[in-house]
VOBA-1610 file (N, C-alpha, C; in pm, whole numbers, padded with zeros to 5 digits, always signed):
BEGIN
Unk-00329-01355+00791Unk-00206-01317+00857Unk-00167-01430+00952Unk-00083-01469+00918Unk-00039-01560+01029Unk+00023-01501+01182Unk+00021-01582+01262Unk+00022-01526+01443Unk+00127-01564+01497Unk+00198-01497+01438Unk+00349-01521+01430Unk+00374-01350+01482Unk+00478-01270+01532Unk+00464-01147+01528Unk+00505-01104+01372Unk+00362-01007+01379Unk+00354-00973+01238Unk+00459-00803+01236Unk+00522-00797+01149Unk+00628-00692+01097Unk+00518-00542+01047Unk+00510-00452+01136Unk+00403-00330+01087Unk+00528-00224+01093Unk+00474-00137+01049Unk+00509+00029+01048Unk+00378+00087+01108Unk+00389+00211+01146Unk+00358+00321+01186Unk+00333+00412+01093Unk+00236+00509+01086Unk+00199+00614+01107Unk+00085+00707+01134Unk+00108+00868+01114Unk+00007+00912+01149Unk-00106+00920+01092Unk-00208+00972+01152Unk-00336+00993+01126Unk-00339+01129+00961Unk-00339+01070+00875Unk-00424+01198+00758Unk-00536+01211+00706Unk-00554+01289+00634Unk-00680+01322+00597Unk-00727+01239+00565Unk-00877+01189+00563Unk-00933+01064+00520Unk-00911+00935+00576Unk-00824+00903+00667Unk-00850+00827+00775Unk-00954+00829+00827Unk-01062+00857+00886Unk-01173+00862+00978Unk-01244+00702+00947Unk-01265+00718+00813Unk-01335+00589+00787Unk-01254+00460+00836Unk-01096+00491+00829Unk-01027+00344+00861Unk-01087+00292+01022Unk-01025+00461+01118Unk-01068+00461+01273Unk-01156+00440+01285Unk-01236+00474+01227Unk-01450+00400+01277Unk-01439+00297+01243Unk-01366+00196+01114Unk-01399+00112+01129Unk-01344-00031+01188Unk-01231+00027+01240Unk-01152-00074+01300Unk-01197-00043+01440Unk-01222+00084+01512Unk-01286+00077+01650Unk-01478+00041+01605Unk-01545+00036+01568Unk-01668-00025+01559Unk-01618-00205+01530Unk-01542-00188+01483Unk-01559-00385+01446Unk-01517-00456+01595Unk-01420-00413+01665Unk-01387-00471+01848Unk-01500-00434+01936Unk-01543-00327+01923Unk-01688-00215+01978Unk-01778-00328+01995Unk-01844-00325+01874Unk-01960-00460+01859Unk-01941-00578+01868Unk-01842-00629+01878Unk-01780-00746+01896Unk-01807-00786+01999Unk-01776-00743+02111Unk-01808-00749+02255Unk-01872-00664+02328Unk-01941-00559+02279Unk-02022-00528+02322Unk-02172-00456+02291Unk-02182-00540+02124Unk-02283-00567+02064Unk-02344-00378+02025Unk-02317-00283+02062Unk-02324-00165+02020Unk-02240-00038+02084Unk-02250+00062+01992Unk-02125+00176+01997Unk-02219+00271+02141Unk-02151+00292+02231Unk-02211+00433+02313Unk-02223+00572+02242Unk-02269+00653+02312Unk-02280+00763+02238Unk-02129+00882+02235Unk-02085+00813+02359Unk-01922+00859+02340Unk-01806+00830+02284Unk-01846+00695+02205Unk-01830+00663+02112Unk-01882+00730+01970Unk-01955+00723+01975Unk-01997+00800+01851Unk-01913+00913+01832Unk-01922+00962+01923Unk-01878+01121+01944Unk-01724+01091+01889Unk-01636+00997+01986Unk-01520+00979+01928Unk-01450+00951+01790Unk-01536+00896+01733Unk-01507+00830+01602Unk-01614+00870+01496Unk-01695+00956+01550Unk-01743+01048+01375Unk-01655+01171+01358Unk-01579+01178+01407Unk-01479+01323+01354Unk-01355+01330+01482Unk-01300+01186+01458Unk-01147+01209+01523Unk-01054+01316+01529Unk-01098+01405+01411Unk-00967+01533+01405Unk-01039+01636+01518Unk-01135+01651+01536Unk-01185+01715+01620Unk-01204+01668+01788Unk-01217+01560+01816Unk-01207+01499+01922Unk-01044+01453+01953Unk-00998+01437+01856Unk-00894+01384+01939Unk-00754+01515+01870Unk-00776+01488+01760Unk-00621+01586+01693Unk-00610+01710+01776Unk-00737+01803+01705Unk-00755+01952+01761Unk-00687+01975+01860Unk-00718+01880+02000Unk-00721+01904+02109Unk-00615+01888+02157Unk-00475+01843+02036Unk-00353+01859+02105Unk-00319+01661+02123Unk-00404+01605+02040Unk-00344+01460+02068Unk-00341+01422+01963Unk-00273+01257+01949Unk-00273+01217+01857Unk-00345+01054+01824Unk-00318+01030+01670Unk-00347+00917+01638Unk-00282+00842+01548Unk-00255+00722+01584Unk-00118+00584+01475Unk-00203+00505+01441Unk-00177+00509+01382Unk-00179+00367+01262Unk-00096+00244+01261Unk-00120+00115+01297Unk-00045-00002+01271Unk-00065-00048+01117Unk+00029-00039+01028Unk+00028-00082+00875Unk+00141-00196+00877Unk+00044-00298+00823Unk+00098-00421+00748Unk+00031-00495+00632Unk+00144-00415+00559Unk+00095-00509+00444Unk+00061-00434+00348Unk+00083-00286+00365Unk+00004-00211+00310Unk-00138-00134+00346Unk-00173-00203+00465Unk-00323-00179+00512Unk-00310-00149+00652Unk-00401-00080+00726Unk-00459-00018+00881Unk-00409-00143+00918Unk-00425-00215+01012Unk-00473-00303+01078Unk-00507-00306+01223Unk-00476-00135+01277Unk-00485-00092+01419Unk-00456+00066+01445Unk-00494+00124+01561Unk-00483+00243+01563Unk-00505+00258+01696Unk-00450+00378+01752Unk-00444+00426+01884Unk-00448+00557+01919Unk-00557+00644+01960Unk-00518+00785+02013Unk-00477+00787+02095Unk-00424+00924+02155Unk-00345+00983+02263Unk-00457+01077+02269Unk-00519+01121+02358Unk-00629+01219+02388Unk-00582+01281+02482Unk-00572+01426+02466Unk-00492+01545+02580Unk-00574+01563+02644Unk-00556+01518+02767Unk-00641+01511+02901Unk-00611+01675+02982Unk-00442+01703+02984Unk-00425+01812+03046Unk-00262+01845+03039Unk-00186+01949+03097Unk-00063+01951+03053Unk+00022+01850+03110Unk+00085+01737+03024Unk+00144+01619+03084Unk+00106+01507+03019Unk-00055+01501+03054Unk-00126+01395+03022Unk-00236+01369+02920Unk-00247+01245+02866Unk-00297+01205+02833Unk-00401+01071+02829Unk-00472+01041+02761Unk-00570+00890+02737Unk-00507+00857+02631Unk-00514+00736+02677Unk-00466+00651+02576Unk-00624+00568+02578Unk-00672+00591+02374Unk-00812+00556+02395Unk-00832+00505+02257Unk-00918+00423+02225Unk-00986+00417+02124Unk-00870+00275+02052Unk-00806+00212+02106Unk-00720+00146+02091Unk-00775-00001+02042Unk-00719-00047+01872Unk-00790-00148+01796Unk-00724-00192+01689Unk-00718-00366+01678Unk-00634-00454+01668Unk-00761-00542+01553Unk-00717-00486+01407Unk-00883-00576+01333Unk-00842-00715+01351Unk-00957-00777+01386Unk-00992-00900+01430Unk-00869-00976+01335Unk-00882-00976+01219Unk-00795-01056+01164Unk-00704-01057+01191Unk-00572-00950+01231Unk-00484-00961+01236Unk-00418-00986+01442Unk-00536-01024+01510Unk-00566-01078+01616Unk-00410-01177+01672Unk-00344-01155+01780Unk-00210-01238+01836Unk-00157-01268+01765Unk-00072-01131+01660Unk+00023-01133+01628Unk+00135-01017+01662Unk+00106-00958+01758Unk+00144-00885+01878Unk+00165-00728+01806Unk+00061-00709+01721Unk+00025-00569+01692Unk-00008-00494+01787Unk-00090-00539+01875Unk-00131-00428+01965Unk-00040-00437+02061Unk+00076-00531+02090Unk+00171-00468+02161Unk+00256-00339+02116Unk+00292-00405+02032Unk+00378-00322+01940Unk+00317-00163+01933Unk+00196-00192+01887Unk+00156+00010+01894Unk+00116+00012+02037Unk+00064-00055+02151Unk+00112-00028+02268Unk+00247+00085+02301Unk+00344+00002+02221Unk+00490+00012+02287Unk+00490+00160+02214Unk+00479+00180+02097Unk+00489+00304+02011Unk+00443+00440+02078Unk+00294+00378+02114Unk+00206+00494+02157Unk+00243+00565+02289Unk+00325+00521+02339Unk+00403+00519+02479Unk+00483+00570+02422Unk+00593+00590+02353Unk+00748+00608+02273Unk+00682+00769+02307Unk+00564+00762+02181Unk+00504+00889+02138Unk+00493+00976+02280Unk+00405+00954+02369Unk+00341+01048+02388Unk+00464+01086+02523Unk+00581+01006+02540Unk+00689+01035+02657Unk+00747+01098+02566Unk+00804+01090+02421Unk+00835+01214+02363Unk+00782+01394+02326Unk+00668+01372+02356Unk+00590+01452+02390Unk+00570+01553+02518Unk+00644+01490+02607Unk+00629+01534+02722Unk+00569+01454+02822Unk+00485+01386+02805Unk+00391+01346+02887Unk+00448+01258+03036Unk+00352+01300+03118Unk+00439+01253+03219Unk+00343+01109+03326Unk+00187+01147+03246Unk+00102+01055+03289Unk+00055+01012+03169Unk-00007+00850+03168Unk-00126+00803+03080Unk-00188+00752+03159Unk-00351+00731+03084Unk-00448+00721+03149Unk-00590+00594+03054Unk-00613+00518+03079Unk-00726+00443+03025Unk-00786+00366+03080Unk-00907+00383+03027Unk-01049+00321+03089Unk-01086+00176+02985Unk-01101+00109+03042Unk-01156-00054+02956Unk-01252-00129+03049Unk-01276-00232+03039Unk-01372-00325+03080Unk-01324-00429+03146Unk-01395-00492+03228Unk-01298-00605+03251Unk-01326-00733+03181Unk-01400-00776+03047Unk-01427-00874+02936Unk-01297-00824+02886Unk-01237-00747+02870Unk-01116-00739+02763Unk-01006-00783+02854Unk-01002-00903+02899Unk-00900-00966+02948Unk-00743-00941+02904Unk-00736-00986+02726Unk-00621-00995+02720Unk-00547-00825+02665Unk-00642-00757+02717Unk-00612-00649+02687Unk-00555-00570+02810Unk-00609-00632+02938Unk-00575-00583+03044Unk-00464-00664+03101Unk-00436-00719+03032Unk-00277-00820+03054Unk-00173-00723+02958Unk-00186-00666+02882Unk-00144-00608+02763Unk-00067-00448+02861Unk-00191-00419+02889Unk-00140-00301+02962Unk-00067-00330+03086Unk-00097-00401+03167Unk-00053-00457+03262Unk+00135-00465+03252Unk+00131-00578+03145Unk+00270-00565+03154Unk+00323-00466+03096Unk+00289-00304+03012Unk+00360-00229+02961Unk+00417-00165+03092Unk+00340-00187+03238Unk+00339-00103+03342Unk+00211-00044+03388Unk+00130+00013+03299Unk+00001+00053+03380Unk-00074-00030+03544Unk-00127+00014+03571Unk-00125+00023+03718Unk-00298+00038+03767Unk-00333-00050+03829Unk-00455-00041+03824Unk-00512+00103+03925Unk-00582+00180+03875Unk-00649+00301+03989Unk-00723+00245+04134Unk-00680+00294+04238Unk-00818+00268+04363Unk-00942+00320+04327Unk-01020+00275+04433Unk-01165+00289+04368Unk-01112+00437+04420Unk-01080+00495+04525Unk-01090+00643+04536Unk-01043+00749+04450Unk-00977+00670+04343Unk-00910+00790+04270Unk-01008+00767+04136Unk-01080+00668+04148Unk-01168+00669+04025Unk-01260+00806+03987Unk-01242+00840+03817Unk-01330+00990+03852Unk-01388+00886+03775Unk-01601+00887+03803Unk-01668+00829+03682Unk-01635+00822+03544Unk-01640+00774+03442Unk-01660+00799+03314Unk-01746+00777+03242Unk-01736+00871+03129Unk-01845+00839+03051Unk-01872+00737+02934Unk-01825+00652+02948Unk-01835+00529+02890Unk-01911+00417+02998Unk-01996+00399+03025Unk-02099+00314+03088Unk-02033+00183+03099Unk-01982+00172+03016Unk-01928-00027+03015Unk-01770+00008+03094Unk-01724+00078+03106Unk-01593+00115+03192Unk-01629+00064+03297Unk-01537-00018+03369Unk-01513-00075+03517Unk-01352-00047+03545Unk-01275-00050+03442Unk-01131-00103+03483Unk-01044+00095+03431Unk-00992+00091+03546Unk-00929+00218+03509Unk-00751+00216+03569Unk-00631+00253+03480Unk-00526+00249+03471Unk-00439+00397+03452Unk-00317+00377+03501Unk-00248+00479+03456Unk-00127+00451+03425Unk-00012+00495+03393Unk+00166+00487+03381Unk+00200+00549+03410Unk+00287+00642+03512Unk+00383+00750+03505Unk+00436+00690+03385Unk+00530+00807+03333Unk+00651+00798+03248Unk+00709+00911+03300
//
C-alpha cells in the first residue's frame, strides 16, 4: 500500500469477524508489547460478547477489499463510551487509516448519543497519542484517573461530544 492517504470504506462488525479483530489487534499488541494481557484476551476471544452485547460497537477499515483496521466503541454507561481495541495492520501503516476510522468512530458513537469518550493507551504509542490528541481528546488528571485493567496503561483521555 502506498502512504499516500489510502481510500477505505467502513463497516460493521459480522459474523465471523472475530478472527479478522484478534488478528489485527494481536499483530500491534505484540509488536510493542511483545504479549497479549489477559484483558486482552478477554477482549478479543469473543468480541460479540465483550463488546457488541453490551450495547457497543465495532468498524472495520476496508481497502482493497480487505480489514486493514478496526475500532470498538465499548458502552461504558448511558452516554458513554471506550473507544478501545483500536488497529491499523502494520502494512497499511501512515496512510491515515487510523485517522480516518478515528474520525468515523467519533461520527458513530455522537450519532449514537454519546456524550463522552474515553481511552486508555501507553505512552510508547506516541503517534497514536498525537492521533487522538488532535481529534480533541484531552489528557485525564492524575485525580480523575480510575486504575485500569490493562497494566501497560499510563495515558488516559477523554472527548466531550
Amino acid at each position: 500500500m502506498t502512504k499516500q492517504e489510502a481510500k477505505v470504506t467502513f463497516r460493521e462488525f459480522e459474523p465471523g469477524d472475530a478472527g479478522v479483530f484478534r488478528r489485527l489487534n494481536e499483530e500491534w499488541i505484540k509488536s510493542y508489547f511483545s504479549q497479549l494481557e489477559a484483558k486482552d484476551e478477554e477482549a478479543i476471544a469473543d468480541p460479540e460478547r465483550t463488546v457488541l452485547k453490551g450495547g457497543g460497537r465495532i468498524l472495520f477499515a476496508i481497502h482493497e477489499g480487505q480489514a486493514v483496521g478496526c475500532c470498538a466503541l465499548v458502552a461504558l454507561g448511558p452516554g458513554e463510551f471506550e473507544v478501545a481495541k483500536m488497529a491499523v495492520a502494520e502494512s497499511a501503516r501512515g496512510a491515515g487509516i487510523g485517522r480516518q476510522l478515528l474520525s468515523r468512530i467519533i461520527a458513530e458513537a455522537a450519532a449514537m448519543g454519546a456524550k463522552r469518550l474515553y481511552l486508555e493507551t501507553n505512552h510508547k504509542l506516541t503517534p497514536a497519542i498525537r492521533l487522538y490528541e488532535s481529534a480533541g481528546f484531552r489528557h485525564l488528571g492524575p485525580e480523575r484517573i480510575v486504575p485500569s485493567r490493562y497494566a501497560r496503561a499510563d495515558v488516559y483521555m477523554e472527548l466531550w461530544l
